[in-house]
FIRONU-652601 format. One record per residue (C-alpha): x, y, z; residue number from 1; residue in three letters. Coordinates in Angstrom, 2 decimals, decimal comma. Example, Ala and Ser with C-alpha at 12.3 -4.5 7.8 and 13.67 -1.06 7.14 Angstrom:
<recs>
rec u=12,30&v=-4,50&w=7,80&pos=1&code=ALA
rec u=13,67&v=-1,06&w=7,14&pos=2&code=SER
</recs>
This chain:
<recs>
rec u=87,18&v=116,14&w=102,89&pos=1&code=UNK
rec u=89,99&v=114,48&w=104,08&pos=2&code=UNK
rec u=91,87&v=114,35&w=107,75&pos=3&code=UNK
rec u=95,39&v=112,66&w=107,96&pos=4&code=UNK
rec u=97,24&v=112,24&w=111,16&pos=5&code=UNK
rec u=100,49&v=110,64&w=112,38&pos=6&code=UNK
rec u=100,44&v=107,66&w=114,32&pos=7&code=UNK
rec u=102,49&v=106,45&w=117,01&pos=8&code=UNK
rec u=105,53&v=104,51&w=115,65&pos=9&code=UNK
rec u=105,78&v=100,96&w=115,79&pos=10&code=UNK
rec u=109,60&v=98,83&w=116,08&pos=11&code=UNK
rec u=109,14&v=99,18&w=112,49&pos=12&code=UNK
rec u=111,64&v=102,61&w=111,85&pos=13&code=UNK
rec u=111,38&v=101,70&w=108,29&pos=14&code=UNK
rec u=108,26&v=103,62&w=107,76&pos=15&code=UNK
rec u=105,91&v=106,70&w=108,89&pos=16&code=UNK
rec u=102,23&v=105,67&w=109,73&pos=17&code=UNK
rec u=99,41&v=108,02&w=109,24&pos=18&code=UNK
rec u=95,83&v=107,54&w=109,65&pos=19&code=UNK
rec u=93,24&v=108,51&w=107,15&pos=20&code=UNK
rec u=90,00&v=109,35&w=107,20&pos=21&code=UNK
rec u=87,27&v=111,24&w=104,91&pos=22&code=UNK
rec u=83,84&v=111,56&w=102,78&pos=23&code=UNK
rec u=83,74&v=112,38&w=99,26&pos=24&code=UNK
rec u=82,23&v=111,35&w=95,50&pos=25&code=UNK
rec u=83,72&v=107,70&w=95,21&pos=26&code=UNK
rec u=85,67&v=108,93&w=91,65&pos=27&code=UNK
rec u=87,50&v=111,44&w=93,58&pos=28&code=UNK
rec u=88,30&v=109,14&w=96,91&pos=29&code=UNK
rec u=89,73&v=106,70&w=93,94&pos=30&code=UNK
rec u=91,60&v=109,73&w=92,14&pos=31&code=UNK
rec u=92,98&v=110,63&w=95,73&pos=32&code=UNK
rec u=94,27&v=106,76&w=96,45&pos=33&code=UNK
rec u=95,61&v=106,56&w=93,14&pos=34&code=UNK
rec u=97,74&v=110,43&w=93,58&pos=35&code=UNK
rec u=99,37&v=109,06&w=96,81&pos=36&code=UNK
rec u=100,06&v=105,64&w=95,75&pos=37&code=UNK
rec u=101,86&v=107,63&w=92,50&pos=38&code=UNK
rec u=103,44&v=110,43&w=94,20&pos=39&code=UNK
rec u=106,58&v=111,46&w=95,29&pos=40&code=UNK
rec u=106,27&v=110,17&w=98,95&pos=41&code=UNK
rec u=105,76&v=106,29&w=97,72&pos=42&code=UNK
rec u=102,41&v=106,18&w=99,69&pos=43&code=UNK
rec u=102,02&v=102,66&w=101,05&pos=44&code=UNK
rec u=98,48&v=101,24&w=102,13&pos=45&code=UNK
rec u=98,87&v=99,39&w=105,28&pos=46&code=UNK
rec u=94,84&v=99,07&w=105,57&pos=47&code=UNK
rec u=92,05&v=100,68&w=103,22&pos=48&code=UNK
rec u=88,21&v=100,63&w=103,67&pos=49&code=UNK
rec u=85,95&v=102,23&w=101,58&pos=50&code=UNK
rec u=82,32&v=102,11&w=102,88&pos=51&code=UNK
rec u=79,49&v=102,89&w=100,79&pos=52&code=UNK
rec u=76,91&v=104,82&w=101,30&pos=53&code=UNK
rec u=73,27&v=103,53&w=102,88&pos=54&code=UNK
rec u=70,66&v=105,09&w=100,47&pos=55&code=UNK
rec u=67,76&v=104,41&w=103,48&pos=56&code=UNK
rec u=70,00&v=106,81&w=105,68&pos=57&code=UNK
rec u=69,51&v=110,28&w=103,69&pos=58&code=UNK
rec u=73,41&v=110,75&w=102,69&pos=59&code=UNK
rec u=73,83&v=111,88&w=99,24&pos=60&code=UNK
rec u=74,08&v=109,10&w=96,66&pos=61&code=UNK
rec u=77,62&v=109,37&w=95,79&pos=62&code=UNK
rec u=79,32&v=110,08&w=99,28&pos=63&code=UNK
rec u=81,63&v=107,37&w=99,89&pos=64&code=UNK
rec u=83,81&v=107,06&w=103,33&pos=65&code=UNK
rec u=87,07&v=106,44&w=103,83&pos=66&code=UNK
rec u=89,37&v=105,49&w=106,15&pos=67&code=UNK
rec u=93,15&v=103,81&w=106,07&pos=68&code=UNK
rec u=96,46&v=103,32&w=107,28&pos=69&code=UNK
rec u=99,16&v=104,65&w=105,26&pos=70&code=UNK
rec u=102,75&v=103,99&w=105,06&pos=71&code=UNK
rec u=105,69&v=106,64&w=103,91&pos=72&code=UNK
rec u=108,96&v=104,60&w=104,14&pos=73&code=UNK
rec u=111,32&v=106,76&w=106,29&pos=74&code=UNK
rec u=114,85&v=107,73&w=104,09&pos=75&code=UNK
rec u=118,00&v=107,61&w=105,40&pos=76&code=UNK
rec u=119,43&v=111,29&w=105,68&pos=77&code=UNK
rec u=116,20&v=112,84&w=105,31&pos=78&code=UNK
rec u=114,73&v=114,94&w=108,43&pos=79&code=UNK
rec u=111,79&v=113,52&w=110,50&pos=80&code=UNK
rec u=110,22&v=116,94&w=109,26&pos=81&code=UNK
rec u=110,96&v=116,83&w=105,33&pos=82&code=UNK
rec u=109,54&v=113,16&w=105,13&pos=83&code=UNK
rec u=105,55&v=114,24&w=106,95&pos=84&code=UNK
rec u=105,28&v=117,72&w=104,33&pos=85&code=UNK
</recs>
C-alpha cells in the first residue's frame, strides 16, 4: 500500500516533488524503488527511509514502512498534466 502526493514547488522548476509513503513486504518496497528509479518518468530520490518493523509491537514480520521524497524532472514542452500521470 502505497500513497503518493504532490508537493508544493520549490524555486527549483526543474523538477516535480511528490511525497511517498506506504507499508509492504520489504522485497516488494525494494521492487517498487527499483520500478520508479527505472521507469519512464526518471524517478529521482530526494529523501528515502525505510523503517523496519518492531517485532515486540505485533506487526507482521515482514512489513516494512516507507516514506520519501521523490523527484520527476519537469520537460520542456510537456504539460504540467502529462508529466504527474
Amino acid at each position: 500500500r502505497v500513497k503518493i502526493a504532490r508537493m508544493a514547488a520549490k524555486d527549483d522548476a526543474n523538477f516535480i516533488r511528490f511525497s511517498l509513503t506506504g507499508e509492504g513486504a520489504y522485497s516488494a518496497i525494494v521492487k517498487f524503488i527499483d520500478q520508479l528509479e527505472q521507469g519512464q518518468h526518471y524517478v529521482r530520490f530526494e529523501r528515502l527511509h525505510l523503517e523496519l518493523p518492531d517485532l515486540d509491537a505485533g506487526v507482521a514480520k515482514n512489513t516494512v514502512r516507507i516514506s520519501a521524497v521523490m523527484l520527476i524532472p519537469f520537460l520542456p514542452g510537456i504539460t504540467e498534466e502529462a508529466a504527474t500521470e
